[in-house]
C-alpha atoms as an extended CHARMM CRD file, in Angstrom:
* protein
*
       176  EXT
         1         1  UNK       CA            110.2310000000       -8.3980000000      136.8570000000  PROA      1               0.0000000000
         2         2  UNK       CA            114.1210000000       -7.8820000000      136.7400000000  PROA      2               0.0000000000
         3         3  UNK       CA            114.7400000000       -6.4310000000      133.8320000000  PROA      3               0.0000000000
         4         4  UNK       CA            112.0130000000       -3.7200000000      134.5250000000  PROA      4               0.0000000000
         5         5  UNK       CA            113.9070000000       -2.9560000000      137.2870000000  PROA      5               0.0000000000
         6         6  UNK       CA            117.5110000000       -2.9730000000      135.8600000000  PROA      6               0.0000000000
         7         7  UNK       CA            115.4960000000       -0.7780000000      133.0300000000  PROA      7               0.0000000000
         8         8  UNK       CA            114.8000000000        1.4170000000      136.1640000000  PROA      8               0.0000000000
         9         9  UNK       CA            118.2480000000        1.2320000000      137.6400000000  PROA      9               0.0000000000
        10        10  UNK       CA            119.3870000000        2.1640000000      134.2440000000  PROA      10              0.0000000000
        11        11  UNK       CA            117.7560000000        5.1560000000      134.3160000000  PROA      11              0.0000000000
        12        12  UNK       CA            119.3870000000        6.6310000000      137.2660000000  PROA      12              0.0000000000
        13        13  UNK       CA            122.6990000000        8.4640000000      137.9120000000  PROA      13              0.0000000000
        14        14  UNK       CA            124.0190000000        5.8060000000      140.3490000000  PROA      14              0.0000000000
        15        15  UNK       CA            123.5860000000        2.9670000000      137.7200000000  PROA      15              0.0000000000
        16        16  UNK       CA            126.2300000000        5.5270000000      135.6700000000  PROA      16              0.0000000000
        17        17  UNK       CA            128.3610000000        6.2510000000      138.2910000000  PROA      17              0.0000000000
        18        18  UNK       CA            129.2030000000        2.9170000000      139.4120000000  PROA      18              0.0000000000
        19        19  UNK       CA            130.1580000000        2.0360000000      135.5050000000  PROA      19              0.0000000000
        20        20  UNK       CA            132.2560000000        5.1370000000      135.6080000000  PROA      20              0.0000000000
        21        21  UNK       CA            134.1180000000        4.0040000000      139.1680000000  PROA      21              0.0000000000
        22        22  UNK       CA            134.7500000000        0.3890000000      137.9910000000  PROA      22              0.0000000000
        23        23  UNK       CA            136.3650000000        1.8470000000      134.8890000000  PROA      23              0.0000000000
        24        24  UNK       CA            138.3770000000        4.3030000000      136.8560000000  PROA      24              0.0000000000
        25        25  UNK       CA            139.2610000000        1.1830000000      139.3250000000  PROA      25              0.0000000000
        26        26  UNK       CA            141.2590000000       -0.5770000000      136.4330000000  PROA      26              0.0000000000
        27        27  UNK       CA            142.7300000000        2.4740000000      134.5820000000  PROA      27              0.0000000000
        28        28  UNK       CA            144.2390000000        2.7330000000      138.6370000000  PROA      28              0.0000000000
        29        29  UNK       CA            145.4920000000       -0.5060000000      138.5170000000  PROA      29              0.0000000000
        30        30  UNK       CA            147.0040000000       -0.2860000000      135.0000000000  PROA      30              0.0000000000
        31        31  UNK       CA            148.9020000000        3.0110000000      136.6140000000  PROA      31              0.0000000000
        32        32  UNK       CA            149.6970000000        1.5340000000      139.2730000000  PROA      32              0.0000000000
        33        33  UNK       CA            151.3410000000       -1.7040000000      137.0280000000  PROA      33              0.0000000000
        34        34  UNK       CA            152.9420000000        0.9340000000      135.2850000000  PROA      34              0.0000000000
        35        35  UNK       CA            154.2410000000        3.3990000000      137.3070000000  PROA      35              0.0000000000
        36        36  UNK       CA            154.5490000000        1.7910000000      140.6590000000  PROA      36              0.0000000000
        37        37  UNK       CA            155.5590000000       -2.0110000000      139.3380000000  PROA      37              0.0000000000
        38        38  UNK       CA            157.2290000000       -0.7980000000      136.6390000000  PROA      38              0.0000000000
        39        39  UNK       CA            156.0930000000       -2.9150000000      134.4810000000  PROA      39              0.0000000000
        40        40  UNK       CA            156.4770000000       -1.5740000000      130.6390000000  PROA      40              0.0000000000
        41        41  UNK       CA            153.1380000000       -1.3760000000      128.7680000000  PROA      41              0.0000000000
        42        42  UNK       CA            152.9760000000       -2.8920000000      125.4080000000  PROA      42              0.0000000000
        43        43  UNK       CA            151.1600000000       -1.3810000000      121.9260000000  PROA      43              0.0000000000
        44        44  UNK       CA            148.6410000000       -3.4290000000      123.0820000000  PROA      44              0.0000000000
        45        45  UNK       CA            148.2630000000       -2.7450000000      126.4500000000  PROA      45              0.0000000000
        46        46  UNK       CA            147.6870000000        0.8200000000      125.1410000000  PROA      46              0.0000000000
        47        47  UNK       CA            144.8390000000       -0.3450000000      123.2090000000  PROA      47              0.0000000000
        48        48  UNK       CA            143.1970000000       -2.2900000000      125.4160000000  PROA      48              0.0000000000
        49        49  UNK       CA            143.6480000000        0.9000000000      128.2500000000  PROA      49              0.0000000000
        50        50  UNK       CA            142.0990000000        3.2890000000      125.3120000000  PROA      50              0.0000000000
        51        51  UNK       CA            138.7120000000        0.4390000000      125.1800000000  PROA      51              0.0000000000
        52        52  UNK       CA            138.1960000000        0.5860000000      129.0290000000  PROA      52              0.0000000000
        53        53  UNK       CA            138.4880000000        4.7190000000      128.4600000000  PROA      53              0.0000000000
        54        54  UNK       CA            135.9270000000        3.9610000000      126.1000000000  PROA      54              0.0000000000
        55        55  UNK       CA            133.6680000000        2.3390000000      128.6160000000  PROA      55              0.0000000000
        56        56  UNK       CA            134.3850000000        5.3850000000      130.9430000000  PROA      56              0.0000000000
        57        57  UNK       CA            132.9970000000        7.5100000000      128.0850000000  PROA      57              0.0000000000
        58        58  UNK       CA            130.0940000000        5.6680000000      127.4290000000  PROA      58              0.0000000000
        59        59  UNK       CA            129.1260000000        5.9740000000      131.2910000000  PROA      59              0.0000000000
        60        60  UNK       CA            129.4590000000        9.7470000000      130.9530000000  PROA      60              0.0000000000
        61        61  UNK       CA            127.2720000000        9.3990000000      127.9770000000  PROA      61              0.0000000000
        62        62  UNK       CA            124.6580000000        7.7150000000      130.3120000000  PROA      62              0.0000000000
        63        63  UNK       CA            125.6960000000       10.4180000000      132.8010000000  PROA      63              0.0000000000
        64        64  UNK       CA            124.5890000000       13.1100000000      131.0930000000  PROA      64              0.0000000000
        65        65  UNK       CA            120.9100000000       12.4080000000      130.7800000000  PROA      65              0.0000000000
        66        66  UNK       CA            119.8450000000        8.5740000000      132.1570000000  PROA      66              0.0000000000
        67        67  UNK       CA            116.3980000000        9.6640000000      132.3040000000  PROA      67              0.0000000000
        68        68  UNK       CA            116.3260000000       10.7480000000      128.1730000000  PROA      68              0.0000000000
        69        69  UNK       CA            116.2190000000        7.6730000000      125.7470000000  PROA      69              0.0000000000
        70        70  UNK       CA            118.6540000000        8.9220000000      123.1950000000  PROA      70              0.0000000000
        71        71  UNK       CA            121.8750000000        9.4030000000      126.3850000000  PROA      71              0.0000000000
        72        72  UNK       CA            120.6500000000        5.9620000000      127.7090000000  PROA      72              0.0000000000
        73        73  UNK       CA            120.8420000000        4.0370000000      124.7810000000  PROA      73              0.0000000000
        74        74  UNK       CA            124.1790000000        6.0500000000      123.4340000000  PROA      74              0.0000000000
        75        75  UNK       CA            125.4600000000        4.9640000000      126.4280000000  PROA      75              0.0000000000
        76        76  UNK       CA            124.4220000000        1.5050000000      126.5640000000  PROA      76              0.0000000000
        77        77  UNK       CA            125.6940000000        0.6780000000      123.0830000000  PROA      77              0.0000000000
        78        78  UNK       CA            128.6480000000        3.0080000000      123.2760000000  PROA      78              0.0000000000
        79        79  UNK       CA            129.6060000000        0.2460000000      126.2500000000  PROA      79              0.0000000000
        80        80  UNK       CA            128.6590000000       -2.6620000000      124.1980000000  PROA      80              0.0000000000
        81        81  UNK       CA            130.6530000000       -1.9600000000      121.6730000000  PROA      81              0.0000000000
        82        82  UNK       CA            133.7790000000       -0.5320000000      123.2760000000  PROA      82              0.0000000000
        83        83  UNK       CA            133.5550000000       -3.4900000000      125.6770000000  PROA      83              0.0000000000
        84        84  UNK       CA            133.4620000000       -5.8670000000      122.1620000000  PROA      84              0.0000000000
        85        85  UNK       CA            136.5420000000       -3.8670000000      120.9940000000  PROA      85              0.0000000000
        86        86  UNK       CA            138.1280000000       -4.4260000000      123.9330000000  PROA      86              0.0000000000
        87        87  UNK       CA            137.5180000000       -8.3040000000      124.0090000000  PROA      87              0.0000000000
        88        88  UNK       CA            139.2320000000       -8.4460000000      120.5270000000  PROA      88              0.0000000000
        89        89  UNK       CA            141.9370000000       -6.8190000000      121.4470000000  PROA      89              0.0000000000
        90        90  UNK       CA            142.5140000000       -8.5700000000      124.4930000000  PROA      90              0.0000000000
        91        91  UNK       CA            141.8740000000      -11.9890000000      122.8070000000  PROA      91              0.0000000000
        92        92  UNK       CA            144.7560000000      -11.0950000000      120.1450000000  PROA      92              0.0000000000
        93        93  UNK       CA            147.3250000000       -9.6940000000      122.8000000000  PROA      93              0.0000000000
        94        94  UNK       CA            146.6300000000      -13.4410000000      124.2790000000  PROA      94              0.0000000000
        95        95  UNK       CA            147.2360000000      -15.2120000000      121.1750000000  PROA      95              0.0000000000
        96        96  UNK       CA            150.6520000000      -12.9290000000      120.7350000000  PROA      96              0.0000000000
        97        97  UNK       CA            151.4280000000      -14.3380000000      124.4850000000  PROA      97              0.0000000000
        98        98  UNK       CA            150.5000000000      -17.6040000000      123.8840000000  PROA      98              0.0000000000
        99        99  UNK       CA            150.7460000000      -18.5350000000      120.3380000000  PROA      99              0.0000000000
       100       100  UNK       CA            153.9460000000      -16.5210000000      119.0990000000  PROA      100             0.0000000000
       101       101  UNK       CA            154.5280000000      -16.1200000000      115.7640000000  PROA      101             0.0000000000
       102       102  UNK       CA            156.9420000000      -14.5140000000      113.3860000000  PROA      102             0.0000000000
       103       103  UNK       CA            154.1070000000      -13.8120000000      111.0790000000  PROA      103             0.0000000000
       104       104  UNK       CA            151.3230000000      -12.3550000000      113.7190000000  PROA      104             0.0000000000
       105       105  UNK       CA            153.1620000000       -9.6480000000      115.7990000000  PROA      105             0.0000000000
       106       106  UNK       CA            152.1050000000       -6.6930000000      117.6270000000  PROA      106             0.0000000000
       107       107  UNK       CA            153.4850000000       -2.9740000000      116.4590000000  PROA      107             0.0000000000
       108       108  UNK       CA            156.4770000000       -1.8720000000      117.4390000000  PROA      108             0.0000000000
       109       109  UNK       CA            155.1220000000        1.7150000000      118.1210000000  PROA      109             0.0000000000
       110       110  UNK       CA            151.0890000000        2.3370000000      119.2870000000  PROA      110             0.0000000000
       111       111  UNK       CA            149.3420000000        4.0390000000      116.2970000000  PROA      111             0.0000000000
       112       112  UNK       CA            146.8690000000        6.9260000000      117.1210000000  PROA      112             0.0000000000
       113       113  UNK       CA            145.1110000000        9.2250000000      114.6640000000  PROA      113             0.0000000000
       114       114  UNK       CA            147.1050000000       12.3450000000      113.7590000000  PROA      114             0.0000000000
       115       115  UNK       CA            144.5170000000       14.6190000000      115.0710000000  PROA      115             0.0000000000
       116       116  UNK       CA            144.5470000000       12.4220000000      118.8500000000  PROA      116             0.0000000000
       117       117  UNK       CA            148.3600000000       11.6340000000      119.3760000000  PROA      117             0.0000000000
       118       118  UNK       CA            147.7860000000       10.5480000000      122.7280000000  PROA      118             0.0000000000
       119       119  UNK       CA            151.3450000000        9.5060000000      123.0250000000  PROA      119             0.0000000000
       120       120  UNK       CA            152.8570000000       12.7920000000      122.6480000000  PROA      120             0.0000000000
       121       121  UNK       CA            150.0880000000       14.4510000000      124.7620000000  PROA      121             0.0000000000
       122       122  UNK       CA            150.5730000000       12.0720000000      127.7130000000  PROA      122             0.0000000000
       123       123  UNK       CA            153.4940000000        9.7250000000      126.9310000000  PROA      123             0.0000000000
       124       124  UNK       CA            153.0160000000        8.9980000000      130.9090000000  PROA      124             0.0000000000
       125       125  UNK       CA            149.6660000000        7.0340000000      129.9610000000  PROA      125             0.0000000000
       126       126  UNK       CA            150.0470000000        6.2380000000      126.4910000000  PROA      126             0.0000000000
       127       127  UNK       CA            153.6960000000        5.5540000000      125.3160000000  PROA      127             0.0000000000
       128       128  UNK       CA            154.3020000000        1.8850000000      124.7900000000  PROA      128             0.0000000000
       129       129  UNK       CA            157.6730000000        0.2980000000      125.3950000000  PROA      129             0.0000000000
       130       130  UNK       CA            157.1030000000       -3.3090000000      126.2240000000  PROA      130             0.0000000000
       131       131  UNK       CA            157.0540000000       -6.8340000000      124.2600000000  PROA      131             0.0000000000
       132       132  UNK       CA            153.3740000000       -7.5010000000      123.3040000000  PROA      132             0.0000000000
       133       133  UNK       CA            154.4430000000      -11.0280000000      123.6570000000  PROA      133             0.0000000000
       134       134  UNK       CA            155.8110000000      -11.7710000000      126.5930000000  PROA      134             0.0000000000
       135       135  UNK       CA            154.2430000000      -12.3580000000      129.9260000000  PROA      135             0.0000000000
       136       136  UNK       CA            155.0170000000      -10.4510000000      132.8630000000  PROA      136             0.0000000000
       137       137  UNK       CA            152.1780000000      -10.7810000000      135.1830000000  PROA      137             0.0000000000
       138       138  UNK       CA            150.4480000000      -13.4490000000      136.5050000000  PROA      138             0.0000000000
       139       139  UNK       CA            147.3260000000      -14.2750000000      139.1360000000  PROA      139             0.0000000000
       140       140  UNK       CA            145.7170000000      -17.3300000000      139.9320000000  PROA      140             0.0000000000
       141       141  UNK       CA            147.6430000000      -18.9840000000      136.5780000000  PROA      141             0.0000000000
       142       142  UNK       CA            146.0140000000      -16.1170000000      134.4850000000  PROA      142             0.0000000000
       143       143  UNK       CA            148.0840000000      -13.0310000000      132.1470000000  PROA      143             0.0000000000
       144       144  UNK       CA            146.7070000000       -9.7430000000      132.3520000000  PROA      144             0.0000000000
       145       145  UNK       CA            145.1450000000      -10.1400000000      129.1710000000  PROA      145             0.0000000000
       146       146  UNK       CA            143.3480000000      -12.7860000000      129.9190000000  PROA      146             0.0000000000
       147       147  UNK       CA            141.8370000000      -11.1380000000      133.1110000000  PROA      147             0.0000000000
       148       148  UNK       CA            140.8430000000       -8.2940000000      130.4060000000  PROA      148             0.0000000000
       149       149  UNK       CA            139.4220000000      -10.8120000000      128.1130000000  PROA      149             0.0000000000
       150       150  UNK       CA            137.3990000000      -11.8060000000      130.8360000000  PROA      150             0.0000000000
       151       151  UNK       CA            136.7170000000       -7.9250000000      132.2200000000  PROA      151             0.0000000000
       152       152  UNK       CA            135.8660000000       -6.8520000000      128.8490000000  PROA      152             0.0000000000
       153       153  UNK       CA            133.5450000000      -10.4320000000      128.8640000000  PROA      153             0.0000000000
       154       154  UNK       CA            131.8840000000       -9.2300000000      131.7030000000  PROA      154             0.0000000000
       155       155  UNK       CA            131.4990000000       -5.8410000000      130.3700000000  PROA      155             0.0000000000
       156       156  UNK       CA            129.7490000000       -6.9390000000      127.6060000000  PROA      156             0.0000000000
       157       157  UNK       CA            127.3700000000       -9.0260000000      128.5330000000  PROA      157             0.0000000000
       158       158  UNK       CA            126.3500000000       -6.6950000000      131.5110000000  PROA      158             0.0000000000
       159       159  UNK       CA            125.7550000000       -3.9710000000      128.6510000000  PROA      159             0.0000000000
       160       160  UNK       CA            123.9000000000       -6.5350000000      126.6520000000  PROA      160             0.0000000000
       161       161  UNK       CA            121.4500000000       -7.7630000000      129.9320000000  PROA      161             0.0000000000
       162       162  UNK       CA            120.3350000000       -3.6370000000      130.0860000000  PROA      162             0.0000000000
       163       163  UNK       CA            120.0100000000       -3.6070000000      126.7060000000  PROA      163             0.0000000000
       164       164  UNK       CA            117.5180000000       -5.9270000000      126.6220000000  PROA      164             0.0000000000
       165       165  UNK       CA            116.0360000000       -4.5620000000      129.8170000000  PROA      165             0.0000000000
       166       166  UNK       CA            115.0720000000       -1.3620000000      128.2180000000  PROA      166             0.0000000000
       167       167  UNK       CA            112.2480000000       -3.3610000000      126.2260000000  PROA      167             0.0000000000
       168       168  UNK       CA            110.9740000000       -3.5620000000      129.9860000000  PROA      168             0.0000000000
       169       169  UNK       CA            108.8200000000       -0.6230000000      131.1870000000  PROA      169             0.0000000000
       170       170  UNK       CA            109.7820000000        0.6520000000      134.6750000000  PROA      170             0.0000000000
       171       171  UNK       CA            106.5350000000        0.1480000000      137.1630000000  PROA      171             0.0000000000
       172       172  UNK       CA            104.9510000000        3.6420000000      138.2640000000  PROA      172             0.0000000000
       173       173  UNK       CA            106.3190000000        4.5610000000      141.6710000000  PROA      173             0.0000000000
       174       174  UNK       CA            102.3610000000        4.6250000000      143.5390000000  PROA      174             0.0000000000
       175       175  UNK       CA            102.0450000000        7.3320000000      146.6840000000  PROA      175             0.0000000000
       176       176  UNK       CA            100.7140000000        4.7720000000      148.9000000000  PROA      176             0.0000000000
């Protein structure tokens, strides 16, 4: 059955390794947005960037120990969750773009916990200086934070399909 196998799959480094690369694909690209098409990240896009970090540390969760239970499922819920995070986010930095209003706006400065003030650690990665509301990227008709609503989407549901798959016991590998 499938999800016995994904159950398996789960269960091994790779599985964990691949969720950390696809993470480390798209905090790339939001660099390279950044830093290379200088294009100014807003409070939000700093929030949404700190969610997919939070997928890359539920996938060292699950990198720790797939074969143990308690790192598995840490992991799988830590990415369910983040990824639901993220999806909120994203879905209010597209009603900012797309539905302005006086009344609903982003902050003006990105608000981190005194004892993590990511901005003044690495103002590089986490300083936010653009218009939550405005949209300056497009591809194939869609705004970046609609291709995160859809990434975080994605996300989620893929975190959701192993949950479920650990209810599945993994066959016994047989010698012959």
């Amino acid at each position: 059955m499938i999800f016995a196998k994904l159950n398996q799959f789960s269960q091994s480094r790779t599985f964990w390794v691949l969720l950390m690369l696809s993470i480390l694909f798209f905090e790339m690209c939001a660099l390279f947005f950044q830093h290379v098409l200088m294009l100014a990240p807003c409070v939000m896009c700093i929030y949404e960037r700190v969610a997919v970090m939070g997928i890359g540390g539920a996938a060292i969760l699950g990198l720790i120990a797939p074969q143990l239970a308690i790192f598995r499922w840490l992991g799988l819920f830590s990415w369910g969750y983040t990824a639901y995070s993220g999806l909120l986010l994203a879905h209010q930095h597209v009603e900012y773009q797309f539905h302005p209003s006086p009344f609903a706006t982003c902050d003006a400065f990105v608000q981190f916990p005194q004892w993590a003030p990511l901005n003044q650690w690495m103002p590089w990665m986490f300083e936010a200086y653009g218009d939550c509301s405005k949209i300056v990227w497009q591809f194939l008709t869609l705004s970046m934070p609609q291709w995160l609503e859809i990434i975080f989407a994605i996300n989620l549901f893929v975190a959701f399909i192993f949950l479920i798959a650990q209810f599945f016991k993994p066959k016994k590998r047989s010698l012959f």
